[in-house]
GUTOR-752647 format. One record per residue (C-alpha): residue number from 1; residue in one letter; y, z, x. Coordinates in pm, whole numbers, padded with zeros to 5 digits. Example, Ala and Ser with C-alpha at 12.3 -4.5 7.8 and 13.67 -1.06 7.14 Angstrom:
# GUTOR-752647
<site num="1" residu="a" v="-00450" w="00780" u="01230"/>
<site num="2" residu="s" v="-00106" w="00714" u="01367"/>
***
This chain:
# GUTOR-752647
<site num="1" residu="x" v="-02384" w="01433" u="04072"/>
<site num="2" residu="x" v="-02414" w="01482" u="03701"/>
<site num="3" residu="x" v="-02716" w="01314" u="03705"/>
<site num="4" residu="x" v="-02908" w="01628" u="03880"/>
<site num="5" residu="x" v="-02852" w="01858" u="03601"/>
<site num="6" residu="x" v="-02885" w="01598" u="03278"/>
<site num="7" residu="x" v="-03219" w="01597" u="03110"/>
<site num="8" residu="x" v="-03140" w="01421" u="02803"/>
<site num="9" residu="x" v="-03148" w="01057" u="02786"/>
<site num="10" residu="x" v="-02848" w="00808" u="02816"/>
<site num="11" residu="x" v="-02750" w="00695" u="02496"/>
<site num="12" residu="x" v="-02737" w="00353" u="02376"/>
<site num="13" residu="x" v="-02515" w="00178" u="02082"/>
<site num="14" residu="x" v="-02618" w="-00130" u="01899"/>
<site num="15" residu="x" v="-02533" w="-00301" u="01634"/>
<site num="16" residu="x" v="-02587" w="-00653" u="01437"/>
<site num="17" residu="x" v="-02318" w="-00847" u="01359"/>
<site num="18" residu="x" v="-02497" w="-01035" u="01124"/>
<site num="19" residu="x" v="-02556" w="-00732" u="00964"/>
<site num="20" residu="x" v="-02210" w="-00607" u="00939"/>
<site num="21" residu="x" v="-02080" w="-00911" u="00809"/>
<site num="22" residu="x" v="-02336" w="-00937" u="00518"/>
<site num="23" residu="x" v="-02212" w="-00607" u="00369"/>
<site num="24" residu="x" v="-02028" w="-00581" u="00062"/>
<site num="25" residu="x" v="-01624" w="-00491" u="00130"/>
<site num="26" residu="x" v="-01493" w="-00187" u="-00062"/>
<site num="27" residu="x" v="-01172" w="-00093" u="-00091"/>
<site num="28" residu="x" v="-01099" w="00271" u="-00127"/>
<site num="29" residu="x" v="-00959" w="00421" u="-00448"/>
<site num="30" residu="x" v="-00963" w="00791" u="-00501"/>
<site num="31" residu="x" v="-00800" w="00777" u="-00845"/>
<site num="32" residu="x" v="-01101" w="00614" u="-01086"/>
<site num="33" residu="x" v="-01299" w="00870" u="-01100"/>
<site num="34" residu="x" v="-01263" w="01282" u="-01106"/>
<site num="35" residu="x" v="-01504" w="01576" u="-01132"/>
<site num="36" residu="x" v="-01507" w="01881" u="-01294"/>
<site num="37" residu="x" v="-01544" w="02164" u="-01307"/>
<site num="38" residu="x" v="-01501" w="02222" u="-00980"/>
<site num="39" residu="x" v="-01615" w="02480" u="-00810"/>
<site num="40" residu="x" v="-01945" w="02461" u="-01018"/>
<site num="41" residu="x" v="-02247" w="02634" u="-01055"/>
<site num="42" residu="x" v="-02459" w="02358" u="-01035"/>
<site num="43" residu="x" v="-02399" w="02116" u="-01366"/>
<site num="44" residu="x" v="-02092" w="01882" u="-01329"/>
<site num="45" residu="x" v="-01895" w="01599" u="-01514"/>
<site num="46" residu="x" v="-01789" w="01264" u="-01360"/>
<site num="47" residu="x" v="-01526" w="01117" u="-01530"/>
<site num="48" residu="x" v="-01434" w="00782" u="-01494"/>
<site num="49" residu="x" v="-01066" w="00717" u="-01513"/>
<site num="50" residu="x" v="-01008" w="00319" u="-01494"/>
<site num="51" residu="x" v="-01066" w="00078" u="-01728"/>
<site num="52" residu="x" v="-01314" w="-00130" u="-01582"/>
<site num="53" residu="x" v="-01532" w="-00086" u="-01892"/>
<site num="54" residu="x" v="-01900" w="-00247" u="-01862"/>
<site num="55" residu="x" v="-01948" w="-00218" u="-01446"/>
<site num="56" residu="x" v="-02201" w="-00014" u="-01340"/>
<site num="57" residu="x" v="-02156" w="00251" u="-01123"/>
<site num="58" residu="x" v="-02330" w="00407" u="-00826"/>
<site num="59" residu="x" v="-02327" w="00724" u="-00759"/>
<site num="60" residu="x" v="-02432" w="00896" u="-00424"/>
<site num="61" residu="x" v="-02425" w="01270" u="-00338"/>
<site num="62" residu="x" v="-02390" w="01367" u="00035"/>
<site num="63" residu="x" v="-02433" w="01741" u="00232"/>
<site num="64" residu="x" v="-02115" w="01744" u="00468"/>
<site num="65" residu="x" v="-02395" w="01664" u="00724"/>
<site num="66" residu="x" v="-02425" w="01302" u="00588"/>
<site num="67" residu="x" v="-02769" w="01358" u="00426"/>
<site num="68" residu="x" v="-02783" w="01162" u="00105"/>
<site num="69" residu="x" v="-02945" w="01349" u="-00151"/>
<site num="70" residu="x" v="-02880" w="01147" u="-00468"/>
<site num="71" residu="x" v="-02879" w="00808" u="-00515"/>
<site num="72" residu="x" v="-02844" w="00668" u="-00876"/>
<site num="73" residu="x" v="-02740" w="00343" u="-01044"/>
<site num="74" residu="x" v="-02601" w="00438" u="-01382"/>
<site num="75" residu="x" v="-02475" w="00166" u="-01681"/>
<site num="76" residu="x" v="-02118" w="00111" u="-01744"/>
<site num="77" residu="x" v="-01990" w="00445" u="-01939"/>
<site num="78" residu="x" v="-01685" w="00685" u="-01896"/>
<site num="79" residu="x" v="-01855" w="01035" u="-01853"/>
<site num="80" residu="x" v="-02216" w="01126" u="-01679"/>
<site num="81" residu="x" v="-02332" w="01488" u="-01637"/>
<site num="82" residu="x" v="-02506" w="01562" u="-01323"/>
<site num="83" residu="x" v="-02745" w="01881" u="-01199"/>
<site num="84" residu="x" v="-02715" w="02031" u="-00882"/>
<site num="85" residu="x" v="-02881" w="02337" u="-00991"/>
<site num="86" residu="x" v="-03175" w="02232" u="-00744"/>
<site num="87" residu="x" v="-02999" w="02230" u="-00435"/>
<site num="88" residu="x" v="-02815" w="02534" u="-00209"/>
<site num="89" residu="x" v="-02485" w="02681" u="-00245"/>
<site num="90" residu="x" v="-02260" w="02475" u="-00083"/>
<site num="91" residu="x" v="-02010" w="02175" u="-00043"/>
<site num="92" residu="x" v="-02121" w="01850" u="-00105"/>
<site num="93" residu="x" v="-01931" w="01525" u="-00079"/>
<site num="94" residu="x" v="-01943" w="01252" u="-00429"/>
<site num="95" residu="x" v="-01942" w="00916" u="-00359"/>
<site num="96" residu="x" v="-01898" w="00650" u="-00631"/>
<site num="97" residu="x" v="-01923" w="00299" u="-00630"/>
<site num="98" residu="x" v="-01773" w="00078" u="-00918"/>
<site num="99" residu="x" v="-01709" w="-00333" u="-00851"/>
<site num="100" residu="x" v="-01558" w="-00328" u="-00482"/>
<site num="101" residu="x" v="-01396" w="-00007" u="-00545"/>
<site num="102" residu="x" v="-01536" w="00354" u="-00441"/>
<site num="103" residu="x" v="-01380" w="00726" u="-00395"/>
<site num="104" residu="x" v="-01534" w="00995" u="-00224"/>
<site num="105" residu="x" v="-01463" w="01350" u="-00385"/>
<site num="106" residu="x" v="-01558" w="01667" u="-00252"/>
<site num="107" residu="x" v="-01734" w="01900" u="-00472"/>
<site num="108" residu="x" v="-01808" w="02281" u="-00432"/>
<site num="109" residu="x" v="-02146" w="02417" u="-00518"/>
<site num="110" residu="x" v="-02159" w="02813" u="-00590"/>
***
């Protein structure tokens, strides 16, 4: 049986329905917002392209592992420079959040 040469734990999923439910619905839109330049060495722009003028935005920046590494809540304006110059090389994923609307853009790190 498999059970003979297993070590590692059975897994177990859970989740609260309660939970799930309470969460805000967004609605994917990958055309309000775009960042440049892109590859970059570090400093980048983030544009926002709709005119839903006077939302705030949210703005989240991933590793392609899923480890957030930025988290910031900025006031309603069309561009915001950002500084990566602190982290690796690498490709990271930009997520932003605007009303019930968010995009997720991947940007490249050099």
């Amino acid at each position: 049986t498999t059970d003979d040469y297993c070590t590692q734990n059975k897994s177990l999923i859970s989740s609260d329905d309660n939970d799930i439910l309470s969460k805000k619905s967004l609605i994917e839109n990958k055309d309000f917002f775009r960042i440049y330049p892109n590859p970059t060495t570090g400093n980048f722009i983030l544009e926002l392209l709709n005119d839903e003028a006077g939302q705030n935005i949210i703005v989240e920046v991933y590793t392609m592992l899923g480890s957030k590494l930025i988290v910031e809540e900025l006031s309603a304006d069309k561009l915001y420079q950002f500084d990566l110059t602190q982290f690796n090389p690498g490709i990271y994923l930009i997520k932003v959040i605007q009303g019930n609307s968010y995009g997720v853009e991947k940007l490249i790190r050099q």
